[in-house]
C-alpha positions in Angstrom: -24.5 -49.4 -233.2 -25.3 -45.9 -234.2 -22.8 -43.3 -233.8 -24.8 -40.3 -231.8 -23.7 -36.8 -231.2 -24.3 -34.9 -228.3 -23.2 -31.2 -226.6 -20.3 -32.4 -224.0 -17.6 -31.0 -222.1 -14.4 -31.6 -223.8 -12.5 -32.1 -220.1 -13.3 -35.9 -220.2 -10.1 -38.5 -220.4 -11.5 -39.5 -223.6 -12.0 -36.3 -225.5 -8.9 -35.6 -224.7 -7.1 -38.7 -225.7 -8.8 -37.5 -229.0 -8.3 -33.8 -229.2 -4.1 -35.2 -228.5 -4.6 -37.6 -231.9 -6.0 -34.6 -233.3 -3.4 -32.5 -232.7 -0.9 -35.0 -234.0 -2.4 -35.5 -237.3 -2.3 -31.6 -237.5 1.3 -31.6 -236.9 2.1 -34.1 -239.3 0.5 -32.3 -242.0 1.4 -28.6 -240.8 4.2 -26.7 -239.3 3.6 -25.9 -235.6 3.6 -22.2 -236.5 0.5 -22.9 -239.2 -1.3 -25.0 -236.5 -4.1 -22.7 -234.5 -5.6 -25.5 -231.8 -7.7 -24.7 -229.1 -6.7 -26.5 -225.6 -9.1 -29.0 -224.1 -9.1 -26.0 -221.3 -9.9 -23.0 -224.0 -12.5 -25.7 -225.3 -14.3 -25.7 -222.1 -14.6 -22.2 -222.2 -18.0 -20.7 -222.1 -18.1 -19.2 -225.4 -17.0 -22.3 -227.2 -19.8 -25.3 -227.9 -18.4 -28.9 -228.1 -20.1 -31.5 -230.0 -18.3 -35.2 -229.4 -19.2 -38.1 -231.8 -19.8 -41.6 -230.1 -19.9 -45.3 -231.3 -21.8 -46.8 -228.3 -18.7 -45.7 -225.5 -16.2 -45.0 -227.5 -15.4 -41.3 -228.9 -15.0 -41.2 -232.1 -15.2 -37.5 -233.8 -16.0 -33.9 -232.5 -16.5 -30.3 -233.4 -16.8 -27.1 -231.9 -18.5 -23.6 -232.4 -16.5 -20.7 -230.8 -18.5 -17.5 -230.7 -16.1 -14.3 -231.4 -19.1 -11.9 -230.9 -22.8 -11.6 -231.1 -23.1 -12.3 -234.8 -19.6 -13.9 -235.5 -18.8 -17.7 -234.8 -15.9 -19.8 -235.9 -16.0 -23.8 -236.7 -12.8 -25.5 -234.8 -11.7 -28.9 -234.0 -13.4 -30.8 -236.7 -12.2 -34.3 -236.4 -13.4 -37.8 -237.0 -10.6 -41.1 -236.0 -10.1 -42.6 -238.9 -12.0 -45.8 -238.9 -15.0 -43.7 -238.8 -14.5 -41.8 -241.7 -16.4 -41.6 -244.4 -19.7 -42.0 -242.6 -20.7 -38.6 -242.4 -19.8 -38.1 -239.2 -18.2 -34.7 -239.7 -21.0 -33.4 -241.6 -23.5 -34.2 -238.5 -21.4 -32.4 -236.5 -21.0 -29.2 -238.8 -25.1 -29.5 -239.2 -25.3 -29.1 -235.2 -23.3 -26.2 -235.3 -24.7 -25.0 -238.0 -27.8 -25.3 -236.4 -27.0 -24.1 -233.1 -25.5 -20.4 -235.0 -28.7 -19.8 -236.6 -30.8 -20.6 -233.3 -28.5 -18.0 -232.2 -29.0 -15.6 -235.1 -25.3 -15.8 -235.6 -24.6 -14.4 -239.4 -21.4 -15.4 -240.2 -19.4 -18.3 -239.8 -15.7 -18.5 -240.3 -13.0 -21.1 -240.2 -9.4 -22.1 -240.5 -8.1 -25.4 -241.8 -5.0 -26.5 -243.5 -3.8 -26.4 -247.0 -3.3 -30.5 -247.3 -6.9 -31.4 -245.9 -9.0 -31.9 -249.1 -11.8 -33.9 -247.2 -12.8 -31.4 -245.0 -12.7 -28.5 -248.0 -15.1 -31.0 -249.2 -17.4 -31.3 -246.1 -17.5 -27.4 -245.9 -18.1 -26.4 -249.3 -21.0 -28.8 -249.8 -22.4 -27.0 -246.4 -22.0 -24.0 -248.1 -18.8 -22.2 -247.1 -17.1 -20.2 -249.0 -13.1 -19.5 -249.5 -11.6 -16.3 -248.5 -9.0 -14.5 -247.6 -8.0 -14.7 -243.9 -10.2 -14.9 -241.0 -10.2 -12.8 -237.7 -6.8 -12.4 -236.5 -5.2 -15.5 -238.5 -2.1 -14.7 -240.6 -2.0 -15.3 -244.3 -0.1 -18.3 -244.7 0.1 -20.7 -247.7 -0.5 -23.7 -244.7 -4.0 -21.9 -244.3 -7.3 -22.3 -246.0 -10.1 -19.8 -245.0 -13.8 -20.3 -245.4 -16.9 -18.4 -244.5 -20.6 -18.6 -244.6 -23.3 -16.1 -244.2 -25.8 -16.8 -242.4 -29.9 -16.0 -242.3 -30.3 -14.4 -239.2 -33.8 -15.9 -237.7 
């Protein structure tokens, strides 16, 4: 079956069953001090977009777009379960955010990711983000790798 991905609210049992597996990968590979989540509850906010990845039922990846201001937007909770990746699914999901911050003439994007997660540098430099130094009110912290993108605004 094709995996589809759709705008949903992240306060389903499933999304979070996978934004808690989520947050324990990130805490295997980061201390808790380097690890900047957004609750299921802060993702339901409604400045924040939620995209959720499915395989027929089951939930199998999501990503979100939090809007800081009225040209300003940040990429969180990028994450595809493991016997999904490598299909792309991650980069479908940056796409529709991508997608969705031009439609709304956002001009930059921004993100946060850690320092021991060379598959999603990947996924975000071939999307066209750039490093740089810290975003927004993040820290410097050598746990921390910073992108942006600028944007065409429509």
């Amino acid at each position: 079956m094709a995996v589809t991905i759709a705008v949903e609210s992240p306060l389903q049992d499933e999304v979070r069953t996978l934004i808690a597996e989520l947050n324990t990968v990130l805490l295997a590979l980061s201390p808790p001090e380097a690890c900047y989540h957004l609750t299921v509850e802060q993702m339901a906010e409604p400045t924040v977009t939620v995209w959720i990845a499915r395989d027929g039922d089951t939930v199998v990846g999501c990503g979100a777009l939090k809007r800081h201001s009225e040209t300003t937007g940040e990429v969180k909770r990028m994450f595809t379960r493991p016997a999904w990746q490598g299909q792309g699914i991650g980069r479908r999901i940056l796409g529709e955010i991508l997608s969705v911050a031009e439609r709304e003439e956002l001009t930059t994007l921004v993100l946060e990711t850690g320092d021991q997660h060379p598959a999603a540098w990947a996924i975000y430099e071939k999307a066209g983000f750039s490093r740089c130094g810290p975003v927004l009110d993040y820290p410097a912290s050598p746990f921390s790798v910073f992108y942006q993108k600028q944007l065409l605004a429509a």
